[in-house]
KEKEDO-174927 format. One record per residue (C-alpha): residue in one letter; x, y, z. Coordinates in pm, whole numbers, padded with zeros to 5 digits, always signed. Last residue first. Layout:
// KEKEDO-174927
AXYZ...
***
This chain:
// KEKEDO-174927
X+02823+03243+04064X+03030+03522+04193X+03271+03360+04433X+03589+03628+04302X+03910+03571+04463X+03946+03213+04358X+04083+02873+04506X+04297+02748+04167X+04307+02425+04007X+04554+02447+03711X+04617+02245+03404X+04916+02126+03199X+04948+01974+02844X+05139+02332+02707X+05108+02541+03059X+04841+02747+03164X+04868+03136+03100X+04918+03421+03314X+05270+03424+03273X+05341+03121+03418X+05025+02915+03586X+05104+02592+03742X+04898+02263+03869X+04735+02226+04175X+04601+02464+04453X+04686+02826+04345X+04578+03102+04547X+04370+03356+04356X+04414+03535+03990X+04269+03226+03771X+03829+03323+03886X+03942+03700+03663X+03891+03489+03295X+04140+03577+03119X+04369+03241+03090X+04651+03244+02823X+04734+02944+02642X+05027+02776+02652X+05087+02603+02368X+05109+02177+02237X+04701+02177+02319X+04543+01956+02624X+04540+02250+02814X+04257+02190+03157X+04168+02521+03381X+03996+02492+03673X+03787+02724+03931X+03706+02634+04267X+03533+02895+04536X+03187+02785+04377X+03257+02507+04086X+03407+02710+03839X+03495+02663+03460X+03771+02638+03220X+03798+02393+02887X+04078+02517+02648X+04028+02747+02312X+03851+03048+02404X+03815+03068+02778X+03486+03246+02806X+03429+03012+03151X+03223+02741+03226X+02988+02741+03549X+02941+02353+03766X+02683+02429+04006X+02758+02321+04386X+02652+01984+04549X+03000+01813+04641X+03207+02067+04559X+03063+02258+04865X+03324+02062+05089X+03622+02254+04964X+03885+02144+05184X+03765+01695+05105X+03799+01789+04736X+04118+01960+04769X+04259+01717+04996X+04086+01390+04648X+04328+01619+04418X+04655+01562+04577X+04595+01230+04669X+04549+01152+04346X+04845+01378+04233X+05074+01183+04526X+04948+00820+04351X+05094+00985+04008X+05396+01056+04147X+05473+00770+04320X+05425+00561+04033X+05324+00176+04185X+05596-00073+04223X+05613-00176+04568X+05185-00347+04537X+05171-00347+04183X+04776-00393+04203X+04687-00708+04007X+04583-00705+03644X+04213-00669+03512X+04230-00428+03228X+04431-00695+03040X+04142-00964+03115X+03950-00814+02995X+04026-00533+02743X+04352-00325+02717X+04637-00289+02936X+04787+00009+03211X+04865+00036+03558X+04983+00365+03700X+04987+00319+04073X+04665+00584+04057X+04469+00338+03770X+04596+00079+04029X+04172+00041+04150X+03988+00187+03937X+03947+00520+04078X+03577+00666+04062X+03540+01058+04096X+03181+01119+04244X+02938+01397+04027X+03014+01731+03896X+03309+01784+03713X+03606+01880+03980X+03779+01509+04006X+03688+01405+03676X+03874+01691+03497X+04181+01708+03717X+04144+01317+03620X+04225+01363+03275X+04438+01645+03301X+04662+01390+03499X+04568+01122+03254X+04785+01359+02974X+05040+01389+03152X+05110+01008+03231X+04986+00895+02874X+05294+01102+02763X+05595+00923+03002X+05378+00585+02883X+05370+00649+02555X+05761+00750+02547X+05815+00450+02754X+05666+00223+02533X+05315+00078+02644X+05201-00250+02638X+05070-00407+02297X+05198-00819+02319X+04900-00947+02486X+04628-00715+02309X+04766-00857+02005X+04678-01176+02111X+04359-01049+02264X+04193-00968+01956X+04285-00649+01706X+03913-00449+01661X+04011-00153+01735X+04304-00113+01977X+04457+00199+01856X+04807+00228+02054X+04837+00323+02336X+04823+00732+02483X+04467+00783+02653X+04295+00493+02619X+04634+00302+02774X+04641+00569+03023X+04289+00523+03090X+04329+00105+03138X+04058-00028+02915X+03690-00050+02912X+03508-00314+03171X+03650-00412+03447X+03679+00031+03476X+03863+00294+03364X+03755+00665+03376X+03485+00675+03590X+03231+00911+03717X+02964+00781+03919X+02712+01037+03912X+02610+01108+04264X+02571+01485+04267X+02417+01484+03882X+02152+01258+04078X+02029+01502+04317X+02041+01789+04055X+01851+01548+03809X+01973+01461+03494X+01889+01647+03144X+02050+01991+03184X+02382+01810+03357X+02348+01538+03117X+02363+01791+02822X+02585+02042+02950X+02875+01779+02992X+02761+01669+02625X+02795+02093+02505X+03139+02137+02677X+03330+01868+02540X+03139+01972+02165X+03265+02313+02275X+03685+02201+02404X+03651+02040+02054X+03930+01697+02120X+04275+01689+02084X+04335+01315+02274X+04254+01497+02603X+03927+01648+02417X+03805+01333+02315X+03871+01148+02656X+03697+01360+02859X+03406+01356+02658X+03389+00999+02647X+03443+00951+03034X+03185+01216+03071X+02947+00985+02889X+03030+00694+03061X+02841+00830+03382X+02781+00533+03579X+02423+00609+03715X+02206+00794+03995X+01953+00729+04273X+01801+00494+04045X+01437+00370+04071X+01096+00590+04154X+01242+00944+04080X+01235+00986+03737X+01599+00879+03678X+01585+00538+03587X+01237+00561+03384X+01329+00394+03037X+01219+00487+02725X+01071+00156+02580X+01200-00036+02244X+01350-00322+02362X+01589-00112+02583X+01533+00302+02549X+01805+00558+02741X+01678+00910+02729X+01748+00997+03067X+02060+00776+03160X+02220+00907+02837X+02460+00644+02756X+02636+00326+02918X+02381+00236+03196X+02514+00033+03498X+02278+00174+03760X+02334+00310+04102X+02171+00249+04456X+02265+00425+04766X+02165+00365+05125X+02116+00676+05325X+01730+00594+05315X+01763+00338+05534X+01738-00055+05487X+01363-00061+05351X+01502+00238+05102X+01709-00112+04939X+01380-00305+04920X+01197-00019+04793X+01456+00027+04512X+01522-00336+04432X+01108-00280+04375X+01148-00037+04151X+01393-00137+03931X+01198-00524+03887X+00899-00243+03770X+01135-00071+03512X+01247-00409+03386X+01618-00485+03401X+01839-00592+03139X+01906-00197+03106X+02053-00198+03431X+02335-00425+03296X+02492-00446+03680X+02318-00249+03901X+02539-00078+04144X+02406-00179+04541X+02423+00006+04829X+02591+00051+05184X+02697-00263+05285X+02726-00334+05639X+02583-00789+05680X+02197-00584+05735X+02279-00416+05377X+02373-00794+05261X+02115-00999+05382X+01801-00743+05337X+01923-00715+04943X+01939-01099+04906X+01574-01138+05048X+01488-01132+05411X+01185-00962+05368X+01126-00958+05003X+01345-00775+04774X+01582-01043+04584X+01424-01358+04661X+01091-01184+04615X+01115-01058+04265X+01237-01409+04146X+00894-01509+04308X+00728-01254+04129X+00886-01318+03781X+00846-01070+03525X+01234-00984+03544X+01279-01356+03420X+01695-01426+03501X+01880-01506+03204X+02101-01846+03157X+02516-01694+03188X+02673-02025+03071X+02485-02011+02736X+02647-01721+02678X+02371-01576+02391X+02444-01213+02454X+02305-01305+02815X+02114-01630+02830X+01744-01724+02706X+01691-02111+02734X+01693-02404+02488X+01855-02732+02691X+01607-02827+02949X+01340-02742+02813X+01288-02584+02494X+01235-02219+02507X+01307-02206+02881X+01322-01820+03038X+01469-01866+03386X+01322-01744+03751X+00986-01979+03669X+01230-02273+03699X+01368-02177+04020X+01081-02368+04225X+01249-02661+04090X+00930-02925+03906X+01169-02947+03557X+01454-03067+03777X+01780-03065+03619X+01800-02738+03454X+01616-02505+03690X+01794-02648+03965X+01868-02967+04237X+02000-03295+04105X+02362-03266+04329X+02479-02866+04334X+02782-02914+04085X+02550-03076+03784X+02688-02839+03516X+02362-02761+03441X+02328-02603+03798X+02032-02352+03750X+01991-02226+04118X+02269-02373+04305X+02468-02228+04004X+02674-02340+03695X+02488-02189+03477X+02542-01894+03600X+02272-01650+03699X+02168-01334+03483X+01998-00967+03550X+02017-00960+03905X+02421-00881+03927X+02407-00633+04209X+02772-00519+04227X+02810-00441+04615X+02858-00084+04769X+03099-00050+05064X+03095+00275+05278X+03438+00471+05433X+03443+00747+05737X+03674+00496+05880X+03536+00321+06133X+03281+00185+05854X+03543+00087+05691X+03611-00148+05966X+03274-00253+06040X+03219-00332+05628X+03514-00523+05624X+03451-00731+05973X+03079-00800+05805X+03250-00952+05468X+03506-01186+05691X+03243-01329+05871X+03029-01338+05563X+03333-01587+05486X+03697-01551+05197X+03761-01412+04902X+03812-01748+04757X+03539-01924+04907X+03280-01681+04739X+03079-01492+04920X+02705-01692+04994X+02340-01565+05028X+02389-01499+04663X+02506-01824+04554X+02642-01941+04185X+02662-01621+04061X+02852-01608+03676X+02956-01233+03736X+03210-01410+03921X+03512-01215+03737X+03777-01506+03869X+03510-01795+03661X+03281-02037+03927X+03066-01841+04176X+02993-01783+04497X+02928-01406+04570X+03191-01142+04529X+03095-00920+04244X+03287-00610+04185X+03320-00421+04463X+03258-00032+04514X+03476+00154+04800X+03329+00454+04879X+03471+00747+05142X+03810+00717+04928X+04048+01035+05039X+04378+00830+04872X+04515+00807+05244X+04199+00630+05309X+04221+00381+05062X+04577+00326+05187X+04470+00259+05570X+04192+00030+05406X+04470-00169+05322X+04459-00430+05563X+04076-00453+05520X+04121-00502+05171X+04338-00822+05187X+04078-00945+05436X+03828-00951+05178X+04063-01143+04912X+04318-01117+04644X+04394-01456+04576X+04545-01448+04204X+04294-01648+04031X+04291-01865+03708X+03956-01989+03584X+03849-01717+03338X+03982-01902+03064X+03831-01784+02708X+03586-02052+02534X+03756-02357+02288X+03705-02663+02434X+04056-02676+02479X+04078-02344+02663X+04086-02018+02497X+04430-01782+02586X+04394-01480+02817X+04570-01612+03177X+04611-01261+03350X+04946-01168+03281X+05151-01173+03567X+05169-00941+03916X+05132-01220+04140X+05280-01504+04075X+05156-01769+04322X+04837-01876+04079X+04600-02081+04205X+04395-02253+03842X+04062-02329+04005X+03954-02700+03963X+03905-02832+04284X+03686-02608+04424X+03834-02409+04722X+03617-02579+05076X+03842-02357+05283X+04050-01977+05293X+04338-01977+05440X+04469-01586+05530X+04742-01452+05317X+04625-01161+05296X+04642-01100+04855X+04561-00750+04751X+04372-00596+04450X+04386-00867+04167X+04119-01085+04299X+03852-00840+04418X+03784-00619+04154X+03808-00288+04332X+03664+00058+04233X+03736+00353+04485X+03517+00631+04531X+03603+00967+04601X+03267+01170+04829X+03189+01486+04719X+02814+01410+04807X+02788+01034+04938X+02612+01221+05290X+02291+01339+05048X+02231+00951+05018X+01912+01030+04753X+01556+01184+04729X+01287+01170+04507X+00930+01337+04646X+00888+01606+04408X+00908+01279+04169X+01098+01393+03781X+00993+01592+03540X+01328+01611+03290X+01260+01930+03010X+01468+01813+02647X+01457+02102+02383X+01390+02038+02024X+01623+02012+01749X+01650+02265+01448X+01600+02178+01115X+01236+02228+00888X+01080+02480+01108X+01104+02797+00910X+01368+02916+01170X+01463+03169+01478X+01801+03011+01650X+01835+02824+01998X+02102+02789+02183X+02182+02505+02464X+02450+02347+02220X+02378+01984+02075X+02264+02138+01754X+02128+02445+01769X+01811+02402+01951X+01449+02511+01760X+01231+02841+01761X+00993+02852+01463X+00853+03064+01230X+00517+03087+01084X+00458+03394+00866X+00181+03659+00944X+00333+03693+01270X+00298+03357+01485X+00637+03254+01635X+00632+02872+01758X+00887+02778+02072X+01035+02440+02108X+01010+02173+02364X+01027+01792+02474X+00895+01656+02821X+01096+01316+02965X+00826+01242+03246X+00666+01313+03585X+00281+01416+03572X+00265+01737+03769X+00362+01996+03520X+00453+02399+03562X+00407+02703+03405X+00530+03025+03353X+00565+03257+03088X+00830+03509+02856X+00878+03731+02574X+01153+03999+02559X+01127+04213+02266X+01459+04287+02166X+01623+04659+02004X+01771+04711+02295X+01456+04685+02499X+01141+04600+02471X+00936+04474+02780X+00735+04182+02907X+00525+04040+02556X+00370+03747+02698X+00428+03381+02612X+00148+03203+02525X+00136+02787+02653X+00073+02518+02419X+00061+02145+02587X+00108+01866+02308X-00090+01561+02376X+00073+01257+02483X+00257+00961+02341X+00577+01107+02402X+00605+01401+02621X+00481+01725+02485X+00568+02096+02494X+00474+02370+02264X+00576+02719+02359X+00399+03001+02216X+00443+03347+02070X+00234+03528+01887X+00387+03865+01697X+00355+04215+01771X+00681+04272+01909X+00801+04029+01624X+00998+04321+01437X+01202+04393+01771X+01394+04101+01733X+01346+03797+01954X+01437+03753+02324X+01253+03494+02425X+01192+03414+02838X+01136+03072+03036X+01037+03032+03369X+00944+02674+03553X+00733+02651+03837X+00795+02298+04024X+00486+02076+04052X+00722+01759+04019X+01040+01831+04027X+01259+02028+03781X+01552+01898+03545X+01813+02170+03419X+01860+02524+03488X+01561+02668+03743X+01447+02936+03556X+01470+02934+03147X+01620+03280+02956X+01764+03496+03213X+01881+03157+03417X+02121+03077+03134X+02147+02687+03021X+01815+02656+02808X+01962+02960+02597X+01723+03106+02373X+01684+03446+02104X+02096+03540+02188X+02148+03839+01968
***
């Protein structure tokens, strides 16, 4: 007998996160010996009192007495539940593990139920739904050709394309990030013809203000793009011809740290006698956090070339969201949005206000967070954080998916895959499930195929890194299995993110392995066509980008719908067969024989029955 399932409507109406003021329905079904008995749910948010509501005997039948209430909650907040069973003994209802079930118990195991309350009044780019986006790091994507002026002097220009990113330490003894390859702005714009061939309606950038390593998360200027990659001039005709397109540009917001070499801090003495560092009476002073001026300050991870940026600070607050402010400049230049780089570096109220000042620019703007785990119960220095309550993020990089996709490519549980998709779904909002950014590589994890079929990496360093690429066996078998890979991010909900050359095939480990340039004439054709592929079948089925995801009883492979859609992923070494009625309609990817999906094959299929 099934007692609680947070996931099925009979049991808990609406599924998932609920708004503000929003009714909410749950039902027990317990055995018939408790139709006398007391039922109650007890929820509670941290830090406040717990709210006890009786659930009412509504009927008994099949040996069950169904219990059930209503209620709802106007404070917004992270809630927790579980049910209490008074009947001369008390019992308890608690979650099964990381499953959506619950079981009847004495109370001493079980977990407890997670209800999201977010703002009745949030609301998110609806026209970014079932979009592709397209993750670039500007130096290694494409090269123009076009001069570019006032280069600093000592920036390693490299004229062979397609090498190994430099990787060993200087003299001095830190890695090189000084070596650049010349992708630029313009070199996007001419291939914006290829973006669009791959379905992209999102291209995201990795930084591209001033600054002084090939990564420029080190911002030297954020009213300026770097030299390298080109003028604003050059920014605005990108935006205007993606624009033309159907396609939007976010920016990587990187408010969290400066470099030290910067107009603002400018230890290194590059911007004349102006900056935190050299001028104790600087305006930017109050940005940084000094311990012992000049030369004791808070950086990131201790980097003393990345000097932290004050969230607390008003007037650091108002060069990035007052009138005119480095958010105004940009979205008025034809971005779209901003991704938060290290999110969790950034105070709840700072969150806000980036929020309001990107809203101030139209409400179809997006913004999205850098946050590595559970967006909802995420806690930095020791507070829950509010991303996702309806007065910051429209929605997050989803590395968990990324995880789970991995584990059960690489012979994973197809239920523990099943029960952490479940888990952000339940615990997200719907309008920010439909804009989770949904990556498999990015700057900062390695290549997917290499993930998916290399060698270990652990802990071996960057020399080994060097010398690790991928045999042809791995690579012929990290092929397959990243096309099951990405059937998987393509369909889950959320937006698919390609990093950049992950469709040409590219491979490596960490930065700066991860962070090749695009083999522009060598790419894999096939796997570019599979893309493609994928992102027409998005773009046909236009109700992917909002509809519920629904698994189905497949026993030992990961199957579900998405309205007309319904997918099948095999990781195993079998075939194994598929009975689940959504398989017997017209066949849009992949291969069924026999009525079974392939050994390391999948199948994307437009199904007879729609029953949702």
């Amino acid at each position: 007998m099934t007692i609680y399932d947070s996931a099925d409507g009979f049991y808990k109406s609406p599924f998932g996160a609920v708004s503000s003021g929003e009714t909410v329905s749950v039902s027990l079904s317990l055995p018939e010996r408790f139709s006398a008995a007391q039922v109650e749910l007890i929820l509670f948010a941290d830090g406040q009192e717990e709210n006890v509501f009786l659930l009412e005997q509504k009927a008994v039948r099949d040996g069950a007495a169904i219990f059930g209430c209503s209620f709802d909650l106007a404070d917004v907040g992270i809630y927790r539940y579980y049910f209490r069973i008074n009947s001369g003994e008390r019992l308890y209802v608690k979650k099964i593990g990381d499953s959506t079930l619950g079981e009847i118990n004495d109370g001493s195991y079980g977990g407890l139920w997670q209800l999201t309350v977010y703002d009745a009044a949030f609301t998110v780019p609806q026209d970014m739904f079932g979009s592709v986006m397209y993750q670039i790091f500007p130096d290694r994507f494409y090269r123009s050709g076009k001069d570019h002026s006032n280069i600093p002097p000592e920036r390693a220009l490299r004229s062979d394309w397609g090498s190994t990113p430099y990787w060993l330490p200087s003299e001095d003894g830190p890695y090189i990030t000084c070596d650049y390859f010349g992708g630029d702005l313009a070199g996007i714009a001419e291939k914006l013809p290829y973006l669009q061939s791959l379905g992209v309606g999102i291209i995201y950038l990795n930084p591209i203000f001033e600054a002084h390593s090939n990564h420029r998360y080190n911002t030297a200027d954020y009213f300026k793009i770097d030299p390298l990659l080109g003028t604003e001039r050059d920014f605005i005709d990108l935006c205007a011809k993606a624009k033309k397109m159907s396609v939007k540009i976010i920016l990587d917001g990187v408010f969290a740290h400066t470099g030290s070499d910067s107009v603002y801090f400018n230890r290194e003495g590059r911007y004349g006698n102006c900056g935190a560092y050299n001028d104790p009476l600087s305006p930017c002073c109050e940005w940084y956090e000094f311990e012992n001026y000049p030369d004791q300050y808070k950086s990131w991870w201790g980097f003393k070339t990345l000097p932290r940026l004050s969230s607390d600070s008003a007037a650091l607050r108002n060069f990035f969201c007052g009138e005119g402010g480095v958010i105004d400049h940009w979205l008025s230049r034809g971005a779209s949005g901003f991704r938060l780089d290290v999110a969790d570096e950034l105070s709840d109220g700072f969150i806000e206000q980036i929020r309001t000042a990107v809203k101030r620019n139209g409400h179809d703007k997006l913004l999205i967070g850098e946050v590595w785990e559970d967006a909802s119960t995420k806690e930095s220095y020791g507070v829950l954080r509010k991303y996702l309550l309806g007065h910051e993020l429209d929605s997050v990089m989803n590395y968990p998916f990324r995880s789970a996709i991995f584990d059960y490519i690489k012979g994973g549980d197809c239920y523990k895959f099943k029960n952490t998709v479940m888990a952000i779904l339940e615990n997200y909002p719907k309008h920010s499930v439909n804009l989770l950014m949904n990556s498999l590589s990015t700057h900062d994890t390695p290549r997917a195929i290499t993930a998916l079929a290399g060698d270990e990496q652990g802990d071996n360093d960057r020399d080994w890194q060097s010398h690790h690429a991928l045999s042809f066996e791995q690579y012929a078998k990290g092929a397959k299995m990243f096309k099951l890979a990405t059937v998987l991010q393509f369909f889950l909900p959320g937006i698919p993110c390609v990093y950049y050359g992950d469709e040409a095939g590219m491979q490596g480990y960490s930065d700066p392995f991860n962070r090749g340039c695009f083999p522009w004439g060598h790419e894999d054709k096939e796997l570019t066509r599979f893309i493609q592929k994928l992102s027409t079948i998005r773009k046909d089925h236009g109700s992917l980008g909002q509809s519920r995801l629904r698994f189905l009883p497949e026993e030992k492979i990961v199957a579900f719908t998405r309205e007309e859609i319904a997918v099948a992923v095999n990781p195993t070494d079998l075939p194994q067969p598929l009975t689940s009625p959504e398989f017997e309609g017209e066949i849009l990817a992949g291969s069924v024989t026999n009525g079974a999906v392939e050994a390391r094959g999948c199948v994307v299929v437009m199904t007879i029955d729609n029953e949702q």
